[in-house]
N, C-alpha and C positions, 0 to 999 in steps of 0.2 A: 504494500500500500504506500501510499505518498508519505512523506515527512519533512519535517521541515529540519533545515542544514542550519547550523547553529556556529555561528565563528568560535572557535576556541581563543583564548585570550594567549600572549606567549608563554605566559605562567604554565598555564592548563597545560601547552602543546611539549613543555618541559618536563613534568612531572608527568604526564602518557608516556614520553618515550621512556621517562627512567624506573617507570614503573615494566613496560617493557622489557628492560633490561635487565631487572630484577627475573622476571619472568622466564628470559630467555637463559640468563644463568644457572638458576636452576634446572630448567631443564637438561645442560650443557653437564652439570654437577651430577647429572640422574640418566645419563646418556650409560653410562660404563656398568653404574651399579643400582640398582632400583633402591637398597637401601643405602641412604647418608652415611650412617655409622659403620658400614662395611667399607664402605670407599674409603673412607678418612681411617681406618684403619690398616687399609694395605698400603695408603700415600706415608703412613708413620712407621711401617714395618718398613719402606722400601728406604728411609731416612736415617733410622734405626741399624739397615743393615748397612748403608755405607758409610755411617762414622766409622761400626765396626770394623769394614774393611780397611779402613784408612789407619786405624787407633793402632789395627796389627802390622799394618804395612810400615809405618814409622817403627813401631819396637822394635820391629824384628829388622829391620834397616839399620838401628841405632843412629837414627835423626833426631831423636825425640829432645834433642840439648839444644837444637837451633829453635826451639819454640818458644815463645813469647813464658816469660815467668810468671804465673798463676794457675787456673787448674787446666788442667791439659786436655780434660775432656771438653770445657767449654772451650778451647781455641780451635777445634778439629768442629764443633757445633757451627761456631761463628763462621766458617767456612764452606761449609755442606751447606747450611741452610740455605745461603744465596746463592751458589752453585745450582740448587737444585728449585730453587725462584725465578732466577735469569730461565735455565734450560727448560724448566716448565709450563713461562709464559709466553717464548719464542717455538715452541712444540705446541702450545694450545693454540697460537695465534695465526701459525702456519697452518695447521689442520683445519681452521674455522671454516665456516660454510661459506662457498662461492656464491655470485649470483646466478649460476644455474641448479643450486639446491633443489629440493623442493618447496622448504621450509620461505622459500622467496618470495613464491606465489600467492603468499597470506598478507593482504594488501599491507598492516602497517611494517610489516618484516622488510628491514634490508640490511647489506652488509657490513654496517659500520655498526648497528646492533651486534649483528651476530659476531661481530670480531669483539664486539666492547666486553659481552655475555662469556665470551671464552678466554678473553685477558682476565677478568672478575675471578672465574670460577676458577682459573688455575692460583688465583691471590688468595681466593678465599681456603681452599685444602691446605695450600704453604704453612697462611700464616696460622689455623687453626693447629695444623702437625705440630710448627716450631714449637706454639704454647704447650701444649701436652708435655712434648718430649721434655721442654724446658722445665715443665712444676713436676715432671715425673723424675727429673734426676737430682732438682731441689729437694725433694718432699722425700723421695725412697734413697738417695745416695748420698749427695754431699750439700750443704747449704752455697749458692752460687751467690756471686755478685756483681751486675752489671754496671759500671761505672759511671755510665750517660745515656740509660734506656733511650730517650725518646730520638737523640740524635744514631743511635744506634737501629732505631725503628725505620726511623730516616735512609740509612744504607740499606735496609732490607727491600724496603719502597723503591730506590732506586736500581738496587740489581732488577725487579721485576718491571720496571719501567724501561730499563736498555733491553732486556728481554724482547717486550713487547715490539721495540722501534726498531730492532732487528728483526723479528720476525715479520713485520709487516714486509719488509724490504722481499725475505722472502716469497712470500703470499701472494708479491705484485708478478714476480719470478714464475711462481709454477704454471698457471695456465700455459705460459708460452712455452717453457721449457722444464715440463714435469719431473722429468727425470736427474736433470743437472741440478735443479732447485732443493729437491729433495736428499740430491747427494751432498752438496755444498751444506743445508742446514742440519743432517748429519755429522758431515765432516768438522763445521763446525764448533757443534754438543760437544765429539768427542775430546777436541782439541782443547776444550776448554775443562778438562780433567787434570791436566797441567799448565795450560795458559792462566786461569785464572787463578792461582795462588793461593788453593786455598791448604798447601801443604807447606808452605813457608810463606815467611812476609818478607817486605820489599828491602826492609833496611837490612835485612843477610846479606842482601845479592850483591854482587860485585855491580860499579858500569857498564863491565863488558857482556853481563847478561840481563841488566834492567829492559835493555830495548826490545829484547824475545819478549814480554808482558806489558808493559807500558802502553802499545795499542789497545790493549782489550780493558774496555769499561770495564768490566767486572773484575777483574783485578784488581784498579782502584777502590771500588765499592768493598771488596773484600779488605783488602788492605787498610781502609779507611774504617772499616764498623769494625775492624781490632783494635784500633784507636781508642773509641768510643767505648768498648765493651771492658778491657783492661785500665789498670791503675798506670803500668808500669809499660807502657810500647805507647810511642807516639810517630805515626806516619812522616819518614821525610821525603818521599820518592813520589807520593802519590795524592792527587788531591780529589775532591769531590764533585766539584764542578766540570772535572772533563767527562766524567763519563753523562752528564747532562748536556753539555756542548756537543756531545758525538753524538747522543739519541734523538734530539730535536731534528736533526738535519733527517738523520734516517727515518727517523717518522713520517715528514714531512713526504721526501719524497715514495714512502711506505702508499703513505694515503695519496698521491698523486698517480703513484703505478697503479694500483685499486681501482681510483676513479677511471684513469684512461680502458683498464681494462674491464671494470665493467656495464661499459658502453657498448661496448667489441664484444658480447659474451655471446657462447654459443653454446647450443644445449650438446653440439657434439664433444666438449671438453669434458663433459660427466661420462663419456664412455671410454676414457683415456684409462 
């Protein structure tokens, strides 16, 4: 029947789309696992299991004296956590729905939701994990103490934010070239097991091997939230504002390769 069309005011058209997004995050969050507490429990086992690996890999290495002087388990935390925030939300942001989805078709849906919904949900498991693990090693192990929580929250925000502005870069990449795109943001996750720092800090390193890490955002951000986190390590190699200068740009043109190509979209790239 007829109705009559009602101007939304900009407020209103703000609060729809972020209700949206709200929306579409959960779904994004309920996509893997139907229940919440199963999901968020395999994302803290998978956390869980690679401090582990790393806690035995330095022992048994006998690295463990180049570490920052406090507890050692929260230095290998401080490093996993945004290692695995960055890799999270440039994997969630890459994988997000194209505009030949189907989920496109549902008139208010489009793609700058569906990426926002799958940058959200990969922040929301992170930072949920980190807390767990954090009051579960407080509360059953040893009493911990963060030095500058909130600017320390700060570098956690920012690894998943260069995450994201990286992944977009990819995102705009795969349609045209699925295969290289996919192997480049592969290759990059992997490299950043040891690019990003999070098995030593910056002031060890000699100059002849700062410049192997000094490109990669997230080695500042790592490097920088030990800062923060510890009494006794203060970053002189590494600042906070590059890996925000580098993101911006790749965002930028993240969301510019996005727009041109989903202009250009065709339903034959969903059978790729």
């Amino acid at each position: 029947m007829f109705r009559i069309e009602r101007r939304k005011t900009s407020v209103a058209r703000a609060f729809g789309i972020l209700e949206l997004i709200h929306h579409a995050t959960v779904r994004v969050i309920r996509q893997n696992q139907q229940n919440p507490v199963l999901g968020l429990m395999q994302n803290i086992l998978r956390t869980v299991l690679l401090i582990g690996i790393f806690y035995l890999m330095i022992t048994l290495l006998g690295t463990r004296m180049t570490a920052i002087r406090g507890d050692f388990v929260l230095y290998l935390m401080s490093g996993v956590f945004l290692y695995m925030t960055h890799t999270r939300a440039m994997g969630a942001v890459f994988n997000s729905e194209g505009p030949t989805s189907s989920m496109m078709l549902h008139a208010p849906m489009n793609t700058v939701i569906a990426i926002s919904s799958a940058a959200l949900s990969s922040l929301y498991l992170q930072f949920l994990s980190m807390v767990v693990v954090l009051f579960v090693y407080h509360v059953g192990f040893t009493p911990i103490t963060i030095e500058q929580p909130v600017p320390a929250l700060g570098m956690f925000l920012l690894a998943w934010f260069s995450g994201v502005g990286i992944g977009m870069v990819f995102l705009a990449l795969r349609p045209w070239f699925p295969a290289a795109a996919g192997m480049a943001q592969s290759v990059y996750s992997r490299a950043n097991m040891i690019a990003s720092g999070k098995m030593f800090v910056a002031n060890t390193l000699g100059f002849q091997f700062l410049y192997l890490f000094t490109w990669n955002p997230l080695f500042h951000t790592i490097d920088q939230a030990r800062g923060y986190v510890f009494l006794n390590y203060t970053p002189h190699h590494t600042s906070p504002t590059y890996p925000l200068l580098v993101t911006l740009p790749l965002l930028l043109v993240g969301l510019m390769g996005e727009s041109f190509t989903r202009k250009r979209a065709s339903l034959s790239w969903s059978r790729r």
